[in-house]
C-alpha positions in Angstrom: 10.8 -21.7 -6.5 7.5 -21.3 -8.2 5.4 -24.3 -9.8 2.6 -23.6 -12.5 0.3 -26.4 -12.7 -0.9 -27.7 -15.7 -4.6 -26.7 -16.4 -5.7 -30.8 -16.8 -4.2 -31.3 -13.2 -6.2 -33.8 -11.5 -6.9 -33.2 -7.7 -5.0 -36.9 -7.1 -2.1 -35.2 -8.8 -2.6 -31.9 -6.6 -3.1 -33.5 -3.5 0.5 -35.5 -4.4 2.3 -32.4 -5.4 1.3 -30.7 -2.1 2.4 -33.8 0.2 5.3 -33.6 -1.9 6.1 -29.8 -1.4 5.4 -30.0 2.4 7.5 -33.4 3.0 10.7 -31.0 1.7 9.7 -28.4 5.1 8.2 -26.0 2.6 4.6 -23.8 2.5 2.8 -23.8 -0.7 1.2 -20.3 -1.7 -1.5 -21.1 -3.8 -2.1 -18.1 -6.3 -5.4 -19.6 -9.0 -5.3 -16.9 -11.7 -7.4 -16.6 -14.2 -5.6 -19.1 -16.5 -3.3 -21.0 -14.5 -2.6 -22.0 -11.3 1.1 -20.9 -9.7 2.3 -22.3 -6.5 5.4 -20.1 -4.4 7.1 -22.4 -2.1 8.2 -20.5 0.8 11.3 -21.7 2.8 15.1 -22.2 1.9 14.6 -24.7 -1.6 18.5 -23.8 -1.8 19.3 -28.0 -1.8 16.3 -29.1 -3.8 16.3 -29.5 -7.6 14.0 -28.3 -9.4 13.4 -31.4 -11.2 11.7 -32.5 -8.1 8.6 -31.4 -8.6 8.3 -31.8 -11.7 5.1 -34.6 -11.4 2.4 -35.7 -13.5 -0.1 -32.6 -13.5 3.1 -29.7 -13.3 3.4 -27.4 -16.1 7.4 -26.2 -15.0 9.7 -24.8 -12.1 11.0 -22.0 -12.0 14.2 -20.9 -9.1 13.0 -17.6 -8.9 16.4 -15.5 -7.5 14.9 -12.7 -6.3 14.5 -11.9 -2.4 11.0 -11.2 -3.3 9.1 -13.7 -4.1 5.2 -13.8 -3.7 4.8 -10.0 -4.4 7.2 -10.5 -7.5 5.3 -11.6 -11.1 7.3 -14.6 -11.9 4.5 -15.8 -9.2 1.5 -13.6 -10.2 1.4 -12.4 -13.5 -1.3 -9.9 -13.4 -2.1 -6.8 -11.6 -3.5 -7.4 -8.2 -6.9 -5.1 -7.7 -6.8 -4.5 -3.4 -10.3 -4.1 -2.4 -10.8 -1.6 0.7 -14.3 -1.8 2.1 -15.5 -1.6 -1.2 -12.8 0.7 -3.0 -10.4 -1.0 -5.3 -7.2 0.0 -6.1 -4.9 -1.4 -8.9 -5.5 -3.5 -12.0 -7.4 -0.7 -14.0 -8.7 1.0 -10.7 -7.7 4.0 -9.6 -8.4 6.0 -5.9 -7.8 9.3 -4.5 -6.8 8.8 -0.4 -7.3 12.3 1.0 -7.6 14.1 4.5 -5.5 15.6 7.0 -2.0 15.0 8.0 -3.0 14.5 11.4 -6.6 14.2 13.2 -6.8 17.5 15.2 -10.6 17.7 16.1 -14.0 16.7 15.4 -14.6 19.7 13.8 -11.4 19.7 11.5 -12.0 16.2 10.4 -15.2 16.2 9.7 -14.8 19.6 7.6 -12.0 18.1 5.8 -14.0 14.5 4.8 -17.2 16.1 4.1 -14.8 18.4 1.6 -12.7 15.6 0.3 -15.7 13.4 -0.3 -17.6 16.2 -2.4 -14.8 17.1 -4.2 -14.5 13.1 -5.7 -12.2 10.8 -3.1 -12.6 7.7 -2.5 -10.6 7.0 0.8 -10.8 9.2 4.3 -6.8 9.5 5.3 -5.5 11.0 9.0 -3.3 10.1 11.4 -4.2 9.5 14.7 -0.7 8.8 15.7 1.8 10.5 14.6 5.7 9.5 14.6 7.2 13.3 15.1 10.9 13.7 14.4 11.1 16.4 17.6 9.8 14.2 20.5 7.7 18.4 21.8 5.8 17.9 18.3 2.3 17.1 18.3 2.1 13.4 18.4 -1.6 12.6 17.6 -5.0 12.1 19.4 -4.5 8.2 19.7 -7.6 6.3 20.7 -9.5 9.6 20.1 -9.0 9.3 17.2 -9.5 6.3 16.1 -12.7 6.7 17.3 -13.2 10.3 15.3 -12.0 8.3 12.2 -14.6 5.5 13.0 -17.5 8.8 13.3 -16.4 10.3 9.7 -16.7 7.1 8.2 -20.0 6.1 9.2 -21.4 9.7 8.6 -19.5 10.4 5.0 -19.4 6.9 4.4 -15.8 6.9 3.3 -13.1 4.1 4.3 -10.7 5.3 6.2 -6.6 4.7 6.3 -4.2 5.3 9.5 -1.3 4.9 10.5 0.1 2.2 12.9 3.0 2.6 14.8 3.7 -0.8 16.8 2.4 -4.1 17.4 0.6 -3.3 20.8 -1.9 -1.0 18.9 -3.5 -3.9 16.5 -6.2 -4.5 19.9 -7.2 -1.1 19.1 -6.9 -0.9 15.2 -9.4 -4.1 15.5 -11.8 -2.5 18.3 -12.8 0.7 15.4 -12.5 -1.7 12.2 -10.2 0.5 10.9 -10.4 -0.1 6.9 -6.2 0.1 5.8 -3.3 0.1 7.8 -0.7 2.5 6.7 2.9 1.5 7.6 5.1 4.8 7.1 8.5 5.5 5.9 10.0 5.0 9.1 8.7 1.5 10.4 8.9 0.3 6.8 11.9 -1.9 7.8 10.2 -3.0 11.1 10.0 -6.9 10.4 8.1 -7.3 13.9 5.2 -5.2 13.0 5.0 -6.2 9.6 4.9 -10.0 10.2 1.9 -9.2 12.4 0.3 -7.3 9.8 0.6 -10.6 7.6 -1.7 -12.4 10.1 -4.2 -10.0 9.7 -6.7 -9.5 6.6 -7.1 -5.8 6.5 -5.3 -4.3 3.3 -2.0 -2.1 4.4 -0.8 1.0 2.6 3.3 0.5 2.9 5.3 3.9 2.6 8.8 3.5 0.8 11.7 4.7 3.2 12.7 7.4 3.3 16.5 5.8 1.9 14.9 2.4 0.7 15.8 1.5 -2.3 12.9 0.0 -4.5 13.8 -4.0 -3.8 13.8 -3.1 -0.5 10.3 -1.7 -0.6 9.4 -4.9 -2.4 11.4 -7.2 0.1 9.3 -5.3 3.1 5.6 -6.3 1.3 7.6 -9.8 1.2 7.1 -9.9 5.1 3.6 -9.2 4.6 2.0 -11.8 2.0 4.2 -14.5 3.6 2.9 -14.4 6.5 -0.5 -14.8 4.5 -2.3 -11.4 4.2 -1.7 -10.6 0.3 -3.7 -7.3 0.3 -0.5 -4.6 0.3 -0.5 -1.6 -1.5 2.5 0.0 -2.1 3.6 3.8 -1.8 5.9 6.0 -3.2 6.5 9.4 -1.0 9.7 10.5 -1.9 13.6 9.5 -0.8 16.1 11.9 0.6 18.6 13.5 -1.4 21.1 16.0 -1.4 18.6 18.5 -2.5 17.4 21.0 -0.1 14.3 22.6 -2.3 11.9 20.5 -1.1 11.1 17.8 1.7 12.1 15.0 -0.5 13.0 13.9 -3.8 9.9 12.2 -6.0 11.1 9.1 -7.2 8.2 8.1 -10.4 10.6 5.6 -12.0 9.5 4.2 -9.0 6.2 3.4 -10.3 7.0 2.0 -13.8 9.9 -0.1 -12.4 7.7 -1.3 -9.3 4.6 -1.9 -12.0 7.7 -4.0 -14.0 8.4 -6.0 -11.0 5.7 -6.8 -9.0 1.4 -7.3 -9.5 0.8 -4.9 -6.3 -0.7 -1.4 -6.6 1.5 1.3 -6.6 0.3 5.1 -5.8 2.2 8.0 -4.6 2.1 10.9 -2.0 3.0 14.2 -3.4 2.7 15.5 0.0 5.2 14.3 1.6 7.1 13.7 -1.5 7.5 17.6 -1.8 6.4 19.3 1.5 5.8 22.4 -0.6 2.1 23.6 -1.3 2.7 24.6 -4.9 4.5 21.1 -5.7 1.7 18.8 -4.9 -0.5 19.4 -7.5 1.8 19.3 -10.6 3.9 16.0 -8.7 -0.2 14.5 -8.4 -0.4 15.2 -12.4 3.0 13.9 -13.2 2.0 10.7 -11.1 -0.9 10.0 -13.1 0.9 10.3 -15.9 3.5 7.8 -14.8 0.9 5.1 -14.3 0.2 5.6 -10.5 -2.8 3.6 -9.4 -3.7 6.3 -6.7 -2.7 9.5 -5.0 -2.2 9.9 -1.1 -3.1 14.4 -1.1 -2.9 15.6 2.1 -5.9 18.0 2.7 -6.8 20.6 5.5 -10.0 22.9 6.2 -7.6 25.8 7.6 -4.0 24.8 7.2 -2.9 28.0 9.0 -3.8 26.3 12.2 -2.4 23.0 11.2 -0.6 21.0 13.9 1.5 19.3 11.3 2.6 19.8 8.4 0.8 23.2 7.6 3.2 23.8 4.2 1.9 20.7 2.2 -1.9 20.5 3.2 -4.2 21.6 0.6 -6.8 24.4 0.9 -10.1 22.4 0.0 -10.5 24.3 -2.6 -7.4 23.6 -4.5 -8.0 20.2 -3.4 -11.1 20.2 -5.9 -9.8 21.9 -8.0 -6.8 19.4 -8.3 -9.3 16.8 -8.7 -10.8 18.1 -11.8 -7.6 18.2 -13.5 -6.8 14.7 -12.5 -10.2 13.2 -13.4 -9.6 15.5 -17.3 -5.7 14.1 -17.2 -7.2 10.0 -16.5 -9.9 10.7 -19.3 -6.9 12.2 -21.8 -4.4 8.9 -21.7 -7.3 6.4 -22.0 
């Protein structure tokens, strides 16, 4: 259920209404917009009428049916804006995530933020561990790189966003103050580590699986902001089809139906979406032009020595290239 409060509501009447909600076993989540205030009730409201809370100081009640609740907007009505150390995304703001698949070296990170950052992003991306389909596969640096991501941070001054793998690495996510938490395709359905991430107040980047359907995506970020960290943004990477041309299939109704049903950012990774080098430029345009609030562009100093993913990791100079026809594309559908 979801409550709007009426704007007159006197704090004897809120204080009442929230004795009243928690009496019936339920959590209020208190969202204060810019014109009204909307309470969630989180918890099973299956044998309660609606009727019951309407009080002196309530607007209406709504049963919302959806299994997504918080993140849908029958409870927020406007775009969410995610602030990352200073870079917002959603809500009119747009951002350009960029880096390495994987954190190989000092020297290949830094080379890749210094040419990220020059050529206009706003986020530092690499993975320092790495969830590898053939167990042989390079798996990631781990701690080490963390801490490189930590170093290119300070020194290009450039949040940075990583992926987390399990609960037991939060101690160390928290130890290098690492800016976004990416969840990818594959732990997307891992309740355990997602509740966690909900008790934290760093923003996370959750993937789509890889076969998620898009109320499933939405149902995941569910696990999130219930368990009280609101600060999601949402990713669309591609699902797996049938077709064998490229790594996956982009999905950009994705976007406009996830901008329909829900206030959180949306951006996309043509990277991964594609897997193919010539792809991710024209699947980064046709993203903008779908409304994406961001792009996730996987960029490498020398690809050909690449320890992952060598076929979808732009040259830096496409890279900047890329981001001049973004930045002209933006401009154009103002």
């Amino acid at each position: 259920m979801i409550v709007t409060l009426k704007g007159d509501i006197t704090q004897e009447q809120y204080t009442s209404l929230i004795d009243r909600i928690k009496g019936k076993g339920l959590e209020p989540n208190i969202d204060k917009g810019t014109s009204k205030t909307v309470i969630g009730l989180r918890g099973d409201t299956k044998g309660i009428e609606t009727g019951y809370f309407m009080v002196d100081g309530v607007e209406s009640v709504t049963r919302v049916s959806k299994r997504y609740k918080l993140v849908s907007r029958d409870f927020h009505p406007s775009d969410s804006a995610i602030d990352v150390s200073g870079v917002k995304i959603g809500s009119g703001y747009f951002a350009v995530i960029a880096g390495p698949c994987a954190v190989e070296s000092e020297e290949q990170l830094f080379a890749a933020a210094e040419a990220v950052k020059k050529a206009g992003a706003s986020l530092l991306r690499g993975g320092a561990f790495k969830p590898r389909t053939c167990t042989y596969d390079f798996q990631g640096l781990g701690e080490e790189g963390l801490e490189l991501l930590a170093r290119a941070r300070d020194m290009f001054h450039l949040p940075i966003v990583t992926e987390i793998l399990d609960t037991r690495d939060l101690e160390l996510f928290e130890k290098y103050n690492i800016d976004m938490y990416q969840v990818g395709a594959r732990n997307m359905g891992n309740t355990a580590l997602l509740k966690e991430l909900g008790t934290v107040k760093k923003p996370v980047l959750l993937k789509r699986g890889m076969s998620a359907t898009i109320e499933e995506l939405l149902s995941s970020a569910e696990y999130i902001v219930s368990n009280g960290n609101p600060n999601v943004v949402l990713c669309e990477r591609g699902i797996r089809t049938f077709e064998t041309s490229c790594r996956n299939t982009l999905d950009l109704t994705a976007v406009r139906i996830v901008k329909r049903e829900s206030h959180l950012p949306i951006i996309v990774d043509p990277s991964h979406a594609t897997g193919v080098l010539d792809l991710v430029g024209p699947m980064s345009l046709a993203s903008v032009a779908a409304g994406t609030d961001g792009l996730l562009i996987e960029v490498h100093p020398d690809r050909r020595k690449a320890l992952s993913d060598a076929h979808q990791q732009l040259p830096p100079e496409e890279f900047s290239a890329l981001m001049v026809k973004i930045e002209k594309l933006r401009k154009a559908l103002e």
